[in-house]
C-alpha positions in Angstrom: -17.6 238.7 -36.7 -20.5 236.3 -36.7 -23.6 237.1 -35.7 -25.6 235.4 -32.6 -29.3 236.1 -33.5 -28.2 234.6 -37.2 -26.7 231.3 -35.0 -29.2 230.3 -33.0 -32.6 231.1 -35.7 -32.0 227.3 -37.4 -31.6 226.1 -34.2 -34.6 227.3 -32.4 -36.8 226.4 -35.2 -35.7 223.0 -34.9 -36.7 223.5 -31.2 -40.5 224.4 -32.8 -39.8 228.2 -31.7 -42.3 230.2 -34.7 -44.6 232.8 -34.5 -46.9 231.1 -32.7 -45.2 228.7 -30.5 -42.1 228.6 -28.5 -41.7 225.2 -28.8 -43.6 224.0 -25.0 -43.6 220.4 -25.0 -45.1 218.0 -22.0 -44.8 214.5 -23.5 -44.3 211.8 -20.6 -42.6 209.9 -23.8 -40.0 212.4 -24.2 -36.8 211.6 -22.0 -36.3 215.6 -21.3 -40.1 215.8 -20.1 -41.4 219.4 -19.9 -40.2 221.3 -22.9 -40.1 224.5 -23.8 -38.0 226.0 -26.9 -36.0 223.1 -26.4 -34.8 224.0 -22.6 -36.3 220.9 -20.3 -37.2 221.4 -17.0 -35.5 218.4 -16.1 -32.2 219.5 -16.7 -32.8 222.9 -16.3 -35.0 223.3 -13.3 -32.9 226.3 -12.2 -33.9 228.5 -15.2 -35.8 231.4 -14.4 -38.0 230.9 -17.1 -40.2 228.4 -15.1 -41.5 230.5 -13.3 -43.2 232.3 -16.4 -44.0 229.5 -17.7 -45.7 228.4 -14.1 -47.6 231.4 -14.6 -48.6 230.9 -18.3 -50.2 227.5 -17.4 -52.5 229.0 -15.4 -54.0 231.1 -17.9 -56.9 229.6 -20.4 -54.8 230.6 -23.7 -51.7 228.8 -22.8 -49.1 227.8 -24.4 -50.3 230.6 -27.1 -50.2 232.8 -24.4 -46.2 232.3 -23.9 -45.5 233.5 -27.4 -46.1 237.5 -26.9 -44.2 237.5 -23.2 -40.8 239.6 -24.2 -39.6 238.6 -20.7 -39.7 235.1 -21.5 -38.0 235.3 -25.0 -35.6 237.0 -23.6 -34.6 234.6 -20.8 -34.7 231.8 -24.1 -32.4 234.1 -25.8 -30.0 234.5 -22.8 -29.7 231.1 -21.6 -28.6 230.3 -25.0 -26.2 232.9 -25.4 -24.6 232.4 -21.9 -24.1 228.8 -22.4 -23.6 228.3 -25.9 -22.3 231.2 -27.6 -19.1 232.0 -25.9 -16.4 233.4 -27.9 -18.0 232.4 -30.9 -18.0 236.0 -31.9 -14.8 235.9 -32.3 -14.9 233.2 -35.6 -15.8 235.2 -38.7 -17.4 232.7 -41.2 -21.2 232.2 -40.0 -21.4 228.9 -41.5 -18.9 227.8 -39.3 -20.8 229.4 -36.3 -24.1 228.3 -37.1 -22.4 224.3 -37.2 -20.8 224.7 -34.3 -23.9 225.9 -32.5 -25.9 223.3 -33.9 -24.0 220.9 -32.7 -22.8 221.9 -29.4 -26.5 222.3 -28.2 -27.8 218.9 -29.4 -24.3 217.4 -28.2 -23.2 219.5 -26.0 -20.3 222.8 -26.6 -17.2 220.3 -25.6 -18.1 217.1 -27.9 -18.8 219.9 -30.8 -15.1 221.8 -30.3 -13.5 218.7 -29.8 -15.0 217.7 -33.4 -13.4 221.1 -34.8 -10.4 220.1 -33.1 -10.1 216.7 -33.9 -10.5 218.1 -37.9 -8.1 220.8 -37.4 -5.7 218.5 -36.3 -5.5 220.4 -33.3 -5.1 218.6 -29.7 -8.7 218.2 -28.5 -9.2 219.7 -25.4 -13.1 220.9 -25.8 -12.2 224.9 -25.4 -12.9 227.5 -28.0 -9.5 228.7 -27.4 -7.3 231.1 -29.2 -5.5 228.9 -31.0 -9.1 227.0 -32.5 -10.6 230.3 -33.7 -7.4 231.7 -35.1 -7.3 228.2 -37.1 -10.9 228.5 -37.9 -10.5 231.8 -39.0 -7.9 231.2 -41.5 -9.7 228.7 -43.2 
């Protein structure tokens, strides 16, 4: 069984989640815009952790501020579990888990299956079905 917390460490550092920061970006520059632990208001302006974050802009020692708020790390941690982890308890090498999360939030979970698929030589169909982790698993 792989281990989620294990998964997703690598890939929030790369987001510039540390001790000190989760990661809150605002670069006009930046095609995702607002930022924060990699999660972009844009195209996530559903995500309830906005509205902490609304809150945290308010105060003088933000974005430091955001970094001790257990309600917000926790919506971080859930919105990647619900979207990216899946089944991916299921696969029993964490290397393989820790690619396969890498990649599916920087390309997206379908393009990153279908890659597992494709080198498999499975049919790609994009789902971390049974067939795909009983392959992966017997590697």
């Amino acid at each position: 069984m792989s281990n989620f917390e294990q998964a997703i460490k690598p890939v929030l550092a790369f987001e510039g989640v540390t001790l000190h920061s989760l990661g809150y970006v605002n670069d006009p520059d930046d095609n995702g815009g607002e930022t924060i632990a990699g999660i972009s208001r844009k195209f996530w302006k559903d995500w309830e952790g906005w509205k902490i974050v609304d809150n945290c802009i308010q105060e003088p020692d933000f974005p430091v501020n955001m970094t001790h708020n257990q309600s917000l790390i926790a919506l971080i941690n859930d919105f990647y579990k619900v979207r990216f982890w899946g089944r991916m308890s299921e696969i029993n090498d964490q290397s393989i888990v820790d690619l396969l999360i890498d990649s599916g939030v920087n390309e997206g979970t379908i393009p990153a299956i279908k890659r597992a698929q494709n080198i498999l030589g499975l049919a790609e169909n994009g789902k971390l079905d049974d067939t795909l982790i009983n392959d992966l698993n017997n590697l």
